[in-house]
C-alpha positions as CSV (number, residue, x, y, z in Angstrom):
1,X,-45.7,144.9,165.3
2,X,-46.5,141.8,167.3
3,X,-50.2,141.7,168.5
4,X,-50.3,141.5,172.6
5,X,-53.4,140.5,173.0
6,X,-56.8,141.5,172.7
7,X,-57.6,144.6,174.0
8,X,-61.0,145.9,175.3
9,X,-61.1,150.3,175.8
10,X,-63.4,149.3,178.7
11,X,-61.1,147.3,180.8
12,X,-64.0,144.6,181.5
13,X,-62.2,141.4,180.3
14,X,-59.0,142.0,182.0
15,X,-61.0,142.9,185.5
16,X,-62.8,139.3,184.3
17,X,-59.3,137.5,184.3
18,X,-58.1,138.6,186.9
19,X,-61.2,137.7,189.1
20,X,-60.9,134.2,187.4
21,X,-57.3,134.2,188.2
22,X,-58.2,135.3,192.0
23,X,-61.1,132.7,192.1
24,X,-58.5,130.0,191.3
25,X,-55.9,130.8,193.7
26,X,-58.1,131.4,196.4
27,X,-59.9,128.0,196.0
28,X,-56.6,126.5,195.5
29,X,-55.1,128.0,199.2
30,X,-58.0,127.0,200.6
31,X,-57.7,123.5,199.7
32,X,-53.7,122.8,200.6
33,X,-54.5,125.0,203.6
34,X,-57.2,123.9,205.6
35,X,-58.4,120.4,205.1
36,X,-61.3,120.0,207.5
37,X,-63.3,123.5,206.2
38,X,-62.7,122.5,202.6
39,X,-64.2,118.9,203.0
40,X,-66.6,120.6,205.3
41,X,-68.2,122.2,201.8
42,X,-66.9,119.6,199.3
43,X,-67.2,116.6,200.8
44,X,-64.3,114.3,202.5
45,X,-61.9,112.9,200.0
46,X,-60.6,109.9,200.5
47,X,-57.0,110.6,198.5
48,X,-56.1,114.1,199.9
49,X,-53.1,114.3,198.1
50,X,-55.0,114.6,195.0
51,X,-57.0,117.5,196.3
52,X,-53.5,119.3,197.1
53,X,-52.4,118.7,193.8
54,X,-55.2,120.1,192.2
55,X,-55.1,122.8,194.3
56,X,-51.8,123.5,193.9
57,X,-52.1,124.0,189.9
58,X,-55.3,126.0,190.6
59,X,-52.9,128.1,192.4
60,X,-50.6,128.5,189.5
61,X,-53.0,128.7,187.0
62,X,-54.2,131.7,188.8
63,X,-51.5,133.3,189.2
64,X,-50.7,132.9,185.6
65,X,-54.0,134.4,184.7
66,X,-52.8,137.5,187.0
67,X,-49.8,138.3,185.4
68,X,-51.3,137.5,181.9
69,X,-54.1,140.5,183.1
70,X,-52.1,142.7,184.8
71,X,-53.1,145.7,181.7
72,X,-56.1,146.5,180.4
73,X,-55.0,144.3,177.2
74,X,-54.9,140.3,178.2
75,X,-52.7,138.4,176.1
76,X,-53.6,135.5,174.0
77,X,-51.9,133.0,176.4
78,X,-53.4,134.6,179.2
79,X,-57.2,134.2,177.2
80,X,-56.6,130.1,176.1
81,X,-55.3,129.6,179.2
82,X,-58.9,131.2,181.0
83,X,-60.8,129.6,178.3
84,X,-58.9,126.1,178.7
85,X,-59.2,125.8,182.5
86,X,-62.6,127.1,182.7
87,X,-64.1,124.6,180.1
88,X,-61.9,121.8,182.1
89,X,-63.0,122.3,185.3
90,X,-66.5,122.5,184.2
91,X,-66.6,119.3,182.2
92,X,-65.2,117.7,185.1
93,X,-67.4,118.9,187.5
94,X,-70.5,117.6,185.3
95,X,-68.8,114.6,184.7
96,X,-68.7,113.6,188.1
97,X,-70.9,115.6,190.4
98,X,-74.0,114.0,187.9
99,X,-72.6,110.4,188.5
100,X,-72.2,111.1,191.9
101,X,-68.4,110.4,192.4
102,X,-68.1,114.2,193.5
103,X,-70.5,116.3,195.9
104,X,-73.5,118.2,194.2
105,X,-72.0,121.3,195.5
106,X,-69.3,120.8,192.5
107,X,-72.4,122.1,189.9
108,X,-71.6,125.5,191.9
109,X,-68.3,125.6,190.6
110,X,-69.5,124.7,187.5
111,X,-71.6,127.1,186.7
112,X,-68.4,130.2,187.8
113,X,-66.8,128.2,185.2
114,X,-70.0,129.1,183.0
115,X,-69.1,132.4,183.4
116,X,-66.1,132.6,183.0
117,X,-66.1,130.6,179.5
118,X,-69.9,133.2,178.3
119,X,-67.5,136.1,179.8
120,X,-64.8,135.6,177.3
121,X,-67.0,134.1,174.3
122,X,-68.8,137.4,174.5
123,X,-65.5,139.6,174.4
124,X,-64.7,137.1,171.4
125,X,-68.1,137.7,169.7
126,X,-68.2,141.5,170.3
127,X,-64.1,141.9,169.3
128,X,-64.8,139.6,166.1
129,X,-68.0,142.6,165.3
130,X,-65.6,145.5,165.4
């Protein structure tokens, strides 16, 4: 039988997903919907195509993260895809927000990417024990 994911009796890593997944889709209607309170937080911007861009892959990667945690067992996909974005978003956050090419507020974001990535290492870590 073909493995489906990783499966945790609790339920705590798929409600983790799927608050990811939530985080990303919300942040990513906010941006393509409503310019002047997202730049109100973030900064302005001068290539606002970008920002919808990157907002609308936030979306989808959100909603992928959903569906890949819609049962108590998230499937591998679902998990690289979490792990993938997270550490992405953080590193570029970092990146910039320190060299001050993106608002400070950025390190925010950063650090829900934090927990998402210690969120998943630790189901890893206590999966890996069993």
């Amino acid at each position: 039988m073909m493995e489906q994911g990783l499966q945790d009796r609790s339920g705590v890593d798929a409600r983790t997903v799927r608050f990811q997944g939530g985080y990303y889709a919300a942040t990513g209607i906010w941006s393509v919907l409503h310019r002047r309170s997202f730049e109100s937080v973030s900064g302005r911007k001068a290539d606002y195509w970008l920002v919808r861009t990157v907002g609308a892959l936030s979306i989808s990667i959100g909603g992928a993260l959903l569906a890949g945690s819609r049962k108590q067992s998230v499937s591998t996909e679902a998990r690289v895809l979490s792990a993938a974005t997270a550490l992405s978003f953080a590193a570029v956050d970092v990146y910039y927000a320190t060299r001050g090419r993106i608002s400070k507020i950025y390190l925010a974001d950063m650090l829900a990417q934090s927990c998402f990535l210690y969120a998943g290492a630790r189901f890893l870590a206590r999966r890996s024990v069993a």
